[in-house]
C-alpha positions in Angstrom: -13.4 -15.9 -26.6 -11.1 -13.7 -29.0 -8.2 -12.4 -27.7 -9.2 -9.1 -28.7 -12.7 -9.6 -26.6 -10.9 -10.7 -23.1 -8.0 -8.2 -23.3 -10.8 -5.3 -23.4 -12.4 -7.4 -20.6 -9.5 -7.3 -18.7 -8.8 -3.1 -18.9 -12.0 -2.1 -18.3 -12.6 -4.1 -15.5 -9.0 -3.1 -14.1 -9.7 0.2 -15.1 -13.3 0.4 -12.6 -11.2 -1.6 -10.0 -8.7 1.3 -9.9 -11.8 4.0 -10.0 -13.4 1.9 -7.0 -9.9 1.3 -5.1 -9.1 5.8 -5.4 -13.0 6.3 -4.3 -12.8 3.9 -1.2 -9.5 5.8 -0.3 -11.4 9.1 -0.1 -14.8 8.1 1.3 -13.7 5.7 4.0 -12.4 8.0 6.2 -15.5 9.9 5.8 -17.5 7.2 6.4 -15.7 5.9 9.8 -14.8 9.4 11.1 -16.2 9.9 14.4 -18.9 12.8 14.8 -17.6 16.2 14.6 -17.5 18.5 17.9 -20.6 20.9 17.9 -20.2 24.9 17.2 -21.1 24.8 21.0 -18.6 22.6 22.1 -15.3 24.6 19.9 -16.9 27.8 21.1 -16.5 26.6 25.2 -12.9 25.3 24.0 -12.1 28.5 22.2 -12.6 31.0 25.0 -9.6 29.2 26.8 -7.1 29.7 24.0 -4.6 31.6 24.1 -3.8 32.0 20.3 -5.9 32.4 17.2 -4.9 31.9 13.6 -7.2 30.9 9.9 -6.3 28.2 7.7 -7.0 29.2 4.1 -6.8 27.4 0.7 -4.4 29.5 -0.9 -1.0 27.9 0.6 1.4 26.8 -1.5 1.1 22.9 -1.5 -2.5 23.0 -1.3 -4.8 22.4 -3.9 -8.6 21.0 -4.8 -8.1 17.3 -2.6 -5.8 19.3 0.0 -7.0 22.5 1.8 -8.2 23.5 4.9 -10.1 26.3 6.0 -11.1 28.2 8.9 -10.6 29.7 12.4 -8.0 27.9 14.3 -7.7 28.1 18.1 -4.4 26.9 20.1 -4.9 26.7 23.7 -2.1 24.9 26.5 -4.9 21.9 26.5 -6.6 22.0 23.3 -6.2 22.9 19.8 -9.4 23.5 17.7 -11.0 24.4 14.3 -14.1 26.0 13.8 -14.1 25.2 9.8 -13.3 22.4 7.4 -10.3 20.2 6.0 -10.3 18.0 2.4 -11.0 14.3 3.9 -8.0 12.1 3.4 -7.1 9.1 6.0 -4.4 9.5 8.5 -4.4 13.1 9.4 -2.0 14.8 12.3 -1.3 17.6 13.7 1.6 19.1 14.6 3.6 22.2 16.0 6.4 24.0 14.5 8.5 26.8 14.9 9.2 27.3 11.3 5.8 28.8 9.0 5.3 25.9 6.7 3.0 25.8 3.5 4.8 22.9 1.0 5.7 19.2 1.7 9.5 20.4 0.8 9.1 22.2 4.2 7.3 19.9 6.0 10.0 17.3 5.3 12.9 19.7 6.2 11.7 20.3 9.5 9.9 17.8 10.5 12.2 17.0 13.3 12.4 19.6 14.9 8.3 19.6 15.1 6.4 18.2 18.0 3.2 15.7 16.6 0.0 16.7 18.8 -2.3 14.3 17.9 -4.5 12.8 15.6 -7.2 15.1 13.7 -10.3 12.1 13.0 -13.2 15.1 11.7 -13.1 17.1 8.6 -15.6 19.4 9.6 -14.2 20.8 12.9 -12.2 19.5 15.1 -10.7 19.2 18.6 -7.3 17.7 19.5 -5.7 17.4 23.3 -2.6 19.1 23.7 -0.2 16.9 25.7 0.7 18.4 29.4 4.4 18.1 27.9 4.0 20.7 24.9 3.6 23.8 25.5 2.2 25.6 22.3 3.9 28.8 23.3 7.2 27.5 22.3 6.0 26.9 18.6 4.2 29.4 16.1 2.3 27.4 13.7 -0.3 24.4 13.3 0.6 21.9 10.7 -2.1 19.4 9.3 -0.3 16.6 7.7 -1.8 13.2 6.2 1.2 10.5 7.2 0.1 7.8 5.0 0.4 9.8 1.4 3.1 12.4 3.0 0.9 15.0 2.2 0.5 18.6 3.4 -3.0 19.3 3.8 -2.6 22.8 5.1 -1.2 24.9 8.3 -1.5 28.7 9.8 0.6 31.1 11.8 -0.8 31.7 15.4 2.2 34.1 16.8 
């Protein structure tokens, strides 16, 4: 085999490993994510809340893989969304007291934020608040994917 012949070889097949390695990072979690809560089910949630807010695409740090959008509900035992977030693996939630809408942000005040839980649906979702936070002590909900350090999106809810 030429040289010429097995080095092509060698980038294209790297080249459609890397192509197959970025599309498994995006489609597993959609693929193992757990079914998403009914309308019915964030609806019975959301009467109890005691705070509303929207995530919308047009933050700062978010852009065609990281968005979220919708209507957000914080309650003392539950906080839901009624919409959709970009999938990406390892997503959180968390409460802050500080608006945040860039991964500079995020960063910077990230300890003085309290993580709620895990978010595992991209097309709505419901996450137990903890008996020990009290959402009234923070004003915004903060999506954040751990692994890449990214900020997928957040809203203002007082």
């Amino acid at each position: 085999m030429k040289a010429k012949t097995f080095i092509t070889l060698i980038a294209t097949h790297l080249f459609v490993g890397a192509i197959g390695f970025a599309a498994g990072i995006y489609f597993l979690p959609i693929i193992t994510a757990p079914a998403s809560p009914t309308g019915a089910e964030i609806s019975a949630l959301s009467a109890k809340a005691q705070y509303s807010a929207e995530f919308k695409r047009d933050l700062k740090d978010s852009d065609a893989l990281h968005w979220g959008e919708g209507q957000l509900t914080v309650g003392s035992e539950f906080i839901t969304l009624m919409g959709e977030l970009a999938p990406g693996p390892d997503y959180r939630l968390y409460l802050s007291s500080t608006f945040v809408e860039t991964e500079a942000d995020f960063n910077r005040l990230k300890p003085a934020m309290v993580q709620v839980g895990d978010v595992k649906t991209f097309e709505n979702f419901v996450v137990k608040v903890s008996p020990d936070i009290d959402p009234s002590q923070y004003n915004t909900v903060v999506v954040w994917c751990e692994t890449f350090g990214e900020f997928i999106t957040s809203a203002k809810y007082r």
